[in-house]
C-alpha positions as CSV (number, residue, x, y, z in Angstrom):
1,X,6.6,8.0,-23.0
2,X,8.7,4.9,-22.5
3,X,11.6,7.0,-20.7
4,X,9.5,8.8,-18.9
5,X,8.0,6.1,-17.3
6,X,11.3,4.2,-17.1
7,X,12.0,8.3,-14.6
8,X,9.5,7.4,-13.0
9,X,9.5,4.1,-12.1
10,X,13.2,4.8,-11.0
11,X,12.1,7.7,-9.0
12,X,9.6,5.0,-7.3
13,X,11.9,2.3,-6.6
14,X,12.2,3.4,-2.8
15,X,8.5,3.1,-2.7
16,X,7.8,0.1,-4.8
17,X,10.9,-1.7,-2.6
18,X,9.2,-0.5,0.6
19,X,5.5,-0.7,-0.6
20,X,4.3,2.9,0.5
21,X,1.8,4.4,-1.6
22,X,-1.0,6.2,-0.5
23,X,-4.5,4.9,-2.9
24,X,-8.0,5.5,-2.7
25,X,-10.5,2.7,-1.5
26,X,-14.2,3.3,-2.0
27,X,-15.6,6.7,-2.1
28,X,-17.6,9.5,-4.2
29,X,-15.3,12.5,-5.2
30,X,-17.4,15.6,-6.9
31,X,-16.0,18.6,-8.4
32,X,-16.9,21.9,-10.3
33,X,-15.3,24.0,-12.4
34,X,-16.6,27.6,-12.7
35,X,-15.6,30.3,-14.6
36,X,-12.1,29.3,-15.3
37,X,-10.7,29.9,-11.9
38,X,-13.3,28.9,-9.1
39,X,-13.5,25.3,-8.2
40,X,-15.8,23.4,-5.2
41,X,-14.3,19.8,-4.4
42,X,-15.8,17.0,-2.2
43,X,-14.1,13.9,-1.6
44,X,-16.2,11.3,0.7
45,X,-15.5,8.0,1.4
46,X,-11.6,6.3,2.7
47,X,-7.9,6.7,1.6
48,X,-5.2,4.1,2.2
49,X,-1.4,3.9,2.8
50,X,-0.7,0.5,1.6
51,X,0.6,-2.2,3.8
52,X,4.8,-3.1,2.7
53,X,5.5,-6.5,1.3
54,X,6.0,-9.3,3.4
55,X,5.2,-8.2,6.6
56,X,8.4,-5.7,6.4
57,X,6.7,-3.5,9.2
58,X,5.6,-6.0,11.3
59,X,7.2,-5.7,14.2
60,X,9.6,-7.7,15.4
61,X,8.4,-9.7,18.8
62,X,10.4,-8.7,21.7
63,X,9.7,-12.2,23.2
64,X,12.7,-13.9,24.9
65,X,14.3,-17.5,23.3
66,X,12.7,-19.9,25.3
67,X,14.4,-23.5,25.1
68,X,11.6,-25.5,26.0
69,X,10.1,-24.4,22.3
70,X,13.4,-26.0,21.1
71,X,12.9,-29.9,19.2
72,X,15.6,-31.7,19.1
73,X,16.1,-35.1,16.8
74,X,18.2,-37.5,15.4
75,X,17.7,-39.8,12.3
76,X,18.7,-43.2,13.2
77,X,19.3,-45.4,10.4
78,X,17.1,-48.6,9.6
79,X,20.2,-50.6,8.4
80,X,23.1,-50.2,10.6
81,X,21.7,-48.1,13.6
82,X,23.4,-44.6,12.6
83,X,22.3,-42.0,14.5
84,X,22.3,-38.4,12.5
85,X,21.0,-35.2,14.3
86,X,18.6,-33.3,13.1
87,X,18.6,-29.6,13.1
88,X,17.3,-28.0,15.8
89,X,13.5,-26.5,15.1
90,X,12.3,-23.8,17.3
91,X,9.3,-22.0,17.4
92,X,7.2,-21.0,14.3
93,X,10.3,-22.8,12.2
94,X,9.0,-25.4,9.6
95,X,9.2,-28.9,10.8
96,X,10.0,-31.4,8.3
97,X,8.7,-34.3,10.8
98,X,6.2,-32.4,12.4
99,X,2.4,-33.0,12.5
100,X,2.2,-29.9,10.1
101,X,4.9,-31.6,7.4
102,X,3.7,-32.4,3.9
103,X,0.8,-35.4,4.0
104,X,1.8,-36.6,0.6
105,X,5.1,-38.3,1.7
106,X,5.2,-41.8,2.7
107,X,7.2,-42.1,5.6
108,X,7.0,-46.4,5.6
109,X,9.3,-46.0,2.6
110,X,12.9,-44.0,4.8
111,X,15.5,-45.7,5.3
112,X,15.4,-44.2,9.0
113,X,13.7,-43.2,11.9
114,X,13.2,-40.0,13.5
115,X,13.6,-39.9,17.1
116,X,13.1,-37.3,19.2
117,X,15.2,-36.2,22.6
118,X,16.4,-34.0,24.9
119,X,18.4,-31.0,23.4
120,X,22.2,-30.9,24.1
121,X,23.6,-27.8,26.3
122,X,25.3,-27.0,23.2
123,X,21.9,-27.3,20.3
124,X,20.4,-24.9,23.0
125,X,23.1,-22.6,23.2
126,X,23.7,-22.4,19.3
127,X,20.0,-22.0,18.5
128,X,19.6,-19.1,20.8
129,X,22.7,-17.6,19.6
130,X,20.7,-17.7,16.1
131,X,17.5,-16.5,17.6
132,X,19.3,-13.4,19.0
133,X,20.9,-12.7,15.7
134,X,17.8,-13.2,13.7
135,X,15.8,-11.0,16.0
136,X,18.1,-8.1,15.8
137,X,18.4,-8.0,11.6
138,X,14.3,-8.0,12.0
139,X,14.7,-5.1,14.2
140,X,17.1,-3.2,12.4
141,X,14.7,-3.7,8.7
142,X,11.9,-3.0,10.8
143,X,13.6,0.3,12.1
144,X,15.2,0.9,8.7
145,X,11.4,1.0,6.9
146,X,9.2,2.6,9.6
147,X,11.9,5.5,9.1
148,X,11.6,5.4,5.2
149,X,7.5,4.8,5.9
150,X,7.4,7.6,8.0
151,X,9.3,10.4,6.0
152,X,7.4,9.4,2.9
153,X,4.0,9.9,4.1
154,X,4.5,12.5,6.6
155,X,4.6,10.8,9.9
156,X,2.2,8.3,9.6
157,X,3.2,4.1,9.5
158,X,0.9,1.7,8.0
159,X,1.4,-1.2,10.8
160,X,1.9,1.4,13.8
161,X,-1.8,2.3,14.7
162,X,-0.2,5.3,17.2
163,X,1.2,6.9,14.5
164,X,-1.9,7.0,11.9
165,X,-4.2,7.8,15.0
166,X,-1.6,11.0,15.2
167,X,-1.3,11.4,11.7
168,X,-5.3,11.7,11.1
169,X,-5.3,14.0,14.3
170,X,-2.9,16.3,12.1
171,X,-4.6,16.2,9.1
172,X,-8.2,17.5,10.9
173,X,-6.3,20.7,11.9
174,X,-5.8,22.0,7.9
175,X,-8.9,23.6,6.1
176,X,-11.0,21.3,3.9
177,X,-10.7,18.2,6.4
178,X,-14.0,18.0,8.0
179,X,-13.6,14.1,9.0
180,X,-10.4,12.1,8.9
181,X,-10.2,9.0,10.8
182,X,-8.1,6.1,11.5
183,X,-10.2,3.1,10.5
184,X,-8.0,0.2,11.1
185,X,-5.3,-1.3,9.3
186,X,-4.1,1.4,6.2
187,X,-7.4,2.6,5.9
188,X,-8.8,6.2,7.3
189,X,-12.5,7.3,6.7
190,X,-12.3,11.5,5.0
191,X,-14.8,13.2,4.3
192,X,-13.3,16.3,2.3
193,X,-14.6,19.9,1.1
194,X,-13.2,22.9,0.4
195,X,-13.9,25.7,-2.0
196,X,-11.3,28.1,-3.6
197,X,-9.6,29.6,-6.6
198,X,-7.4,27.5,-8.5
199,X,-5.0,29.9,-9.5
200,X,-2.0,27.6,-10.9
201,X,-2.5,24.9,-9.6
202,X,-5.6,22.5,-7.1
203,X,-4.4,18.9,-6.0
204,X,-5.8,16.3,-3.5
205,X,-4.8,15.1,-1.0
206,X,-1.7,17.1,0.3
207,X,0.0,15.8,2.6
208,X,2.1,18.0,5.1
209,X,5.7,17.2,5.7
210,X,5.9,14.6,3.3
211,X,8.4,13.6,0.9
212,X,6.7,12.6,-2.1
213,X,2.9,14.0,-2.9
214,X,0.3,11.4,-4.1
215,X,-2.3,13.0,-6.1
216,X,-5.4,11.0,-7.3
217,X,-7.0,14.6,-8.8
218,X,-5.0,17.8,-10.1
219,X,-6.1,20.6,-11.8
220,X,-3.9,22.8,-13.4
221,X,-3.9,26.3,-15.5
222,X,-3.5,27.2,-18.6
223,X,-1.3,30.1,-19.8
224,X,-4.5,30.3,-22.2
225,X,-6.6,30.1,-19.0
226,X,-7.4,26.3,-20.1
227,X,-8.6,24.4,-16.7
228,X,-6.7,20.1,-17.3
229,X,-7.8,17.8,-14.6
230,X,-5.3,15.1,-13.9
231,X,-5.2,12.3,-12.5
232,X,-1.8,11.1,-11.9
233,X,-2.0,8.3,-8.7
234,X,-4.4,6.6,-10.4
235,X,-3.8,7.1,-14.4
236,X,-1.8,6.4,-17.0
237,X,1.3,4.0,-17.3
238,X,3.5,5.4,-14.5
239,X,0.6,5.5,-12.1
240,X,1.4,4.5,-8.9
241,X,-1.6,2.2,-9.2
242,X,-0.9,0.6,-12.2
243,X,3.0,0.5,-10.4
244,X,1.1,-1.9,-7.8
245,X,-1.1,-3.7,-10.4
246,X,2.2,-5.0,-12.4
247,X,3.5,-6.1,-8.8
248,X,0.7,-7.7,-7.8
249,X,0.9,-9.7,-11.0
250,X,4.6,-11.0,-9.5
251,X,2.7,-11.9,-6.6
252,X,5.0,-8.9,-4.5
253,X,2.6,-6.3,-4.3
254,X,1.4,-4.3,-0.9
255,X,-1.8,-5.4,0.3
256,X,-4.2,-3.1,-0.6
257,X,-8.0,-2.9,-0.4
258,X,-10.6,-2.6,-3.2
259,X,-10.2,0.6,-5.1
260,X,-14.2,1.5,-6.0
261,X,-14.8,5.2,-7.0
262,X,-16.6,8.0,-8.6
263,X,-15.2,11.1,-9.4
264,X,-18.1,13.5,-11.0
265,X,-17.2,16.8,-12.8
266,X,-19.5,19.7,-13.2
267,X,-18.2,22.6,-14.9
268,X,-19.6,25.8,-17.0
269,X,-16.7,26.3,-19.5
270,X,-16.2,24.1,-23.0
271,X,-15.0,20.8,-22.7
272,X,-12.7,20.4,-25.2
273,X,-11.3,16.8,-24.3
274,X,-12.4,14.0,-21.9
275,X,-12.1,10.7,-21.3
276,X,-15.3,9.7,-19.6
277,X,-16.8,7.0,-21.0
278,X,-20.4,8.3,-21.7
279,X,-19.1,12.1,-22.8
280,X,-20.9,14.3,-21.0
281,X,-24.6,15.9,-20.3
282,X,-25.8,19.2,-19.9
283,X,-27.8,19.8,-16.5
284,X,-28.9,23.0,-15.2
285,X,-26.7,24.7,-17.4
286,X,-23.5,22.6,-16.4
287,X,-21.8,20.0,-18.4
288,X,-21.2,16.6,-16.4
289,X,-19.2,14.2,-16.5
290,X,-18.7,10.8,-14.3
291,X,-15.8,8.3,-14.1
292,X,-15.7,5.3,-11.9
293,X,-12.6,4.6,-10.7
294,X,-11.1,0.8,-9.5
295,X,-13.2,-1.9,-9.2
296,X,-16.1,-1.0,-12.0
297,X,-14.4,0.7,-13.7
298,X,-14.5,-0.7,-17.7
299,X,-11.2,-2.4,-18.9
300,X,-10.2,0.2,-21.3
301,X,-10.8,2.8,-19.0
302,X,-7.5,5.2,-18.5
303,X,-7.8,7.8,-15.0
304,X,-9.9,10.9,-15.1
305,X,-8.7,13.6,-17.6
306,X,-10.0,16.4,-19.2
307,X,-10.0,19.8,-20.6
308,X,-11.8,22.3,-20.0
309,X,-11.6,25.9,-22.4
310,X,-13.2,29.3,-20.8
């Protein structure tokens, strides 16, 4: 289990460097397993791409260096009237003598002044030259991960509304998607349902043209005929989500929003293993069974699985 999670994490560490994973937020997922090969699956509620750490995608202004933003200052010295510059701050830089710096320091105790002045031909020239530069390294990360974004979710960029507005305008053309829409930020409201066979294999959500697949629910066969549900985004030790939870803990993790879910199962076969936490009950001659996912979910609580014998 260790190196298989050690595979996995390494298979991750493009994602977990640029923070793309695709989670659920809050929503009501229902499934039923019939007669070993017939399923009926509704998902209702919102998915997210997850926001990349730091701001990575946020795009880089495109606003020109403006000189009159430039500070310039010297320190002059109480005892023998040196005079030090200062470096340059522009813009949003921190200001060490600013009306923002740090309260806390007692400024009757330096052994200067600070004096501020008109900025030399030369400060102004320097400081642009470094404004340029910095400007174009943000543009080139920026370019760098809405590529890497992009190709791992299929076209869509958290951070570029355009492209999610295109992406969930994609998604409403394939069967099953009766509602998918950009709701903001990462988030996009679904409401999912489709009915089928399950032949080898079921999984949601696909996504088209992607790179990497993000299932929070599988369901796979059998050679015995055997129906396991899966839940591999959101279970287990290599989950994606518990991927993000151990970031978050190093204070690094991709903004995401609460995670508050229940997936219920209905099937007619013998359930040979869950993990729900109440079992299951019979109902009009189906066995059910109910996780909640995310935010009430209890501690101990691992993702959905079961298994299911016809």
């Amino acid at each position: 289990m260790k190196q298989m999670f050690k595979f996995v994490a390494a298979l991750s560490a493009p994602l977990l460097l640029s923070g793309c994973f695709l989670l659920p937020g809050k929503f009501n997922a229902n499934l039923k397993i019939l007669d070993g090969d017939r399923y009926e699956f509704s998902y209702t509620g919102q998915i997210q791409m997850t926001m990349p750490d730091d701001g990575k995608l946020k795009k880089p202004s495109n606003e020109p260096f403006d000189s009159a933003k430039l500070i310039c200052r010297d320190r002059v010295y109480k005892s023998n009237g040196e005079v030090n510059p200062v470096r340059p701050v522009y813009g949003d830089d921190y200001d060490a003598y600013g009306k923002d710096a740090n309260p806390d320091v007692d400024t009757s105790i330096r052994t200067y002044d600070v004096v501020d002045r008109d900025c030399t031909d030369e400060e102004i020239t320097k400081r642009k030259d470094e404004y340029v530069r910095s400007q174009e390294r943000r543009k080139k990360r920026y370019d760098e991960e809405k590529a890497m974004a992009g190709a791992f979710f299929g076209g869509p960029i958290p951070g570029d509304d355009a492209s999610m507005i295109a992406f969930a305008n994609t998604m409403s053309k394939y069967r099953g998607w009766k509602k998918i829409e950009h709701a903001g930020g990462n988030i996009f409201d679904v409401e999912y349902s489709e009915t089928g066979t399950i032949g080898n294999y079921f999984s949601f959500p696909v996504l088209p043209d992607s790179q990497m697949q993000y299932p929070f629910f599988q369901l796979i066969q059998r050679s015995d005929g055997a129906v396991e549900l899966l839940s591999p985004s959101i279970a287990g030790q290599g989950s994606f989500f518990n991927m993000m939870m151990m970031k978050e803990s190093g204070g690094k993790a991709p903004k995401i929003s609460e995670i508050d879910g229940v997936l219920t199962i209905e099937t007619n076969g013998t359930v040979a293993t869950n993990n729900s936490v109440d079992g299951f009950v019979e109902k009009n001659g189906l066995k059910v069974m109910t996780w909640k996912i995310g935010k009430n979910a209890a501690e101990t609580a691992e993702g959905p699985r079961a298994l299911i014998r016809f």
